[in-house]
N, C-alpha and C positions, 0 to 999 in steps of 0.2 A: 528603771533604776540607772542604766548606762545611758539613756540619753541627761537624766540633772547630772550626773557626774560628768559629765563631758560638757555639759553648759559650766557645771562649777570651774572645770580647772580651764576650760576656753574665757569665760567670764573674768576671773583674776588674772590669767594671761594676759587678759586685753587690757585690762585697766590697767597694769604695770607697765607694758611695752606703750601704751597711750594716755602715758601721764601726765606728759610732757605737754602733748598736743592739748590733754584735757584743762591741764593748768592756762596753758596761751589761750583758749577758747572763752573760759574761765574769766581772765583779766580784762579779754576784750571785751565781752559784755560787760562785765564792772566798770571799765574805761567807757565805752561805750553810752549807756545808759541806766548806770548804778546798781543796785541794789534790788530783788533778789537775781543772784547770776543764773539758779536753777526755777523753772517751774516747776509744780506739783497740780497735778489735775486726776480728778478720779477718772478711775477707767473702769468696764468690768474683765474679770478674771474666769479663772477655772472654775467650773462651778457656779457661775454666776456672781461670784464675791466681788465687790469693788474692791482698791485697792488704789495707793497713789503714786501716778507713773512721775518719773522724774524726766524733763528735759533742759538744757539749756535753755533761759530766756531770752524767746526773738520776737518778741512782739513788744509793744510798749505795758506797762501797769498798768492795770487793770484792763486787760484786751478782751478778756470775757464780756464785762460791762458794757463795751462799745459795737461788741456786734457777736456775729452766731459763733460754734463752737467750728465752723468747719474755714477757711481760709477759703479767697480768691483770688487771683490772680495780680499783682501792682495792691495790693492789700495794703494800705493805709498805716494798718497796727504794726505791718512787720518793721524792723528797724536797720537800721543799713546795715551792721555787724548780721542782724537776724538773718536777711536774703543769703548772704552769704555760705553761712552754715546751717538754713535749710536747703540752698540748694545741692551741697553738698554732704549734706544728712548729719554734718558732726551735732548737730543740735540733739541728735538720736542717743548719742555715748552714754549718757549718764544711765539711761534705760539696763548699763551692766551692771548696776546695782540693781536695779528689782530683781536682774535675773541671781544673784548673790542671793538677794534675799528671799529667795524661790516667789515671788509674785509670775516672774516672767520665765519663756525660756527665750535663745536664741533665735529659735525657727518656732514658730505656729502664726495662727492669723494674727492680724492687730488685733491689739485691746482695742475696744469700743470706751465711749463716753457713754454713760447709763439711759442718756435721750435716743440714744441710735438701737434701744430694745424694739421700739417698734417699726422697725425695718424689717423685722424677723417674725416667723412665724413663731409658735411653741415650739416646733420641733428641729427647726433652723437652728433657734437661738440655744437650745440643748444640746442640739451637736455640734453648736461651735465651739461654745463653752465647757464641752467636756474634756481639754489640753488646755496647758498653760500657754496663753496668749506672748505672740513672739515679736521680739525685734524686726524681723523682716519674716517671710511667710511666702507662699506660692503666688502669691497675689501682688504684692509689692515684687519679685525678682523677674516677673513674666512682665507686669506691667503697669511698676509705679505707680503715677498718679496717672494714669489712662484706666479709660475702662469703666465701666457702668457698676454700678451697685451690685446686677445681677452677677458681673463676669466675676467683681472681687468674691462677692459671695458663693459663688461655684467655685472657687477655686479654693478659697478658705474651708469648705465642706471637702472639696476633693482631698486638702491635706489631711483633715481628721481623716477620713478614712484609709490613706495611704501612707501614715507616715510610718519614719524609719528614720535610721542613724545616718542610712546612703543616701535617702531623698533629702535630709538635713545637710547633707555635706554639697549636695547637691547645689540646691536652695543659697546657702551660703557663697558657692562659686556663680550664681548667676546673678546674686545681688552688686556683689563684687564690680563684676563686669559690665552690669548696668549703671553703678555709680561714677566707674572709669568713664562711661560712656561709650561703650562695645555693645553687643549685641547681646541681649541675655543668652540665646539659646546656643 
């Protein structure tokens, strides 16, 4: 109960103080390359429930169609506004809505897309999916987009079973510091 409450008033917090930002992000993809300015992609949630995560759109229309769900490197689909605000994660923001609308919280693992079930065993995918699927997570703050399936996967297991409000705050300061380009730890 105190951690969605502290997602709820951190989540309106943010989108108030980053309105501004979210609006400019906003235009510039519409300027950019039109219309829709947000994606919508299933993802699975708590419980195994899908659910539809929101990001800004950095890819061109219809990027699913043209190739897999995961991204590589000088990626073709991304678009120059896109690069931009994936490399600096603003493409992420809008994700303060699912956690509003309790799909998400701030801290747990990524959501997954419902193809990436079978990376998981039964009991993998049970205990990852038993928290709400986070903005950033132990996995992303330690180490981005580094790192093997297994390490994200250990460390998304380690948070379900170690989480807390101080490992959350935690979590939050080492994202931070990773996006600044500091050291996470």
């Amino acid at each position: 109960m105190a951690k969605r409450l502290f997602d709820l008033l951190a989540a309106g917090v943010a989108v108030l103080l980053l309105s501004p930002l979210l609006a400019g992000t906003a235009l510039a993809v519409w300027l950019g390359s039109g219309r829709p300015i947000l994606f919508r992609q299933v993802r699975v949630g708590q419980g195994g429930r899908e659910f539809g995560m929101y990001k800004f759109r950095s890819m061109v229309k219809n990027a699913a169609a043209l190739g897999s769900f995961q991204t590589a490197a000088n990626d073709p689909r991304i678009t120059r506004v896109g690069r931009f605000i994936r490399r600096t994660s603003i493409d992420e923001l809008p994700q303060l809505l699912n956690v509003l609308q309790g799909d998400m919280s701030l801290v747990g693992p990524r959501p997954d897309v419902p193809a990436q079930r079978s990376l998981y065993t039964d009991a993998q995918f049970a205990e990852r999916c038993a928290v709400r699927p986070g903005i950033t997570g132990l996995a992303q703050a330690l180490l981005r987009s580094s790192g093997t399936e297994a390490d994200r996967l250990a460390l998304d297991l380690r948070y379900v079973r170690e989480q807390s409000l101080v490992l959350d705050l935690k979590i939050m300061g080492w994202t931070v510091k990773r996006l600044s380009g500091k050291d996470a730890n």
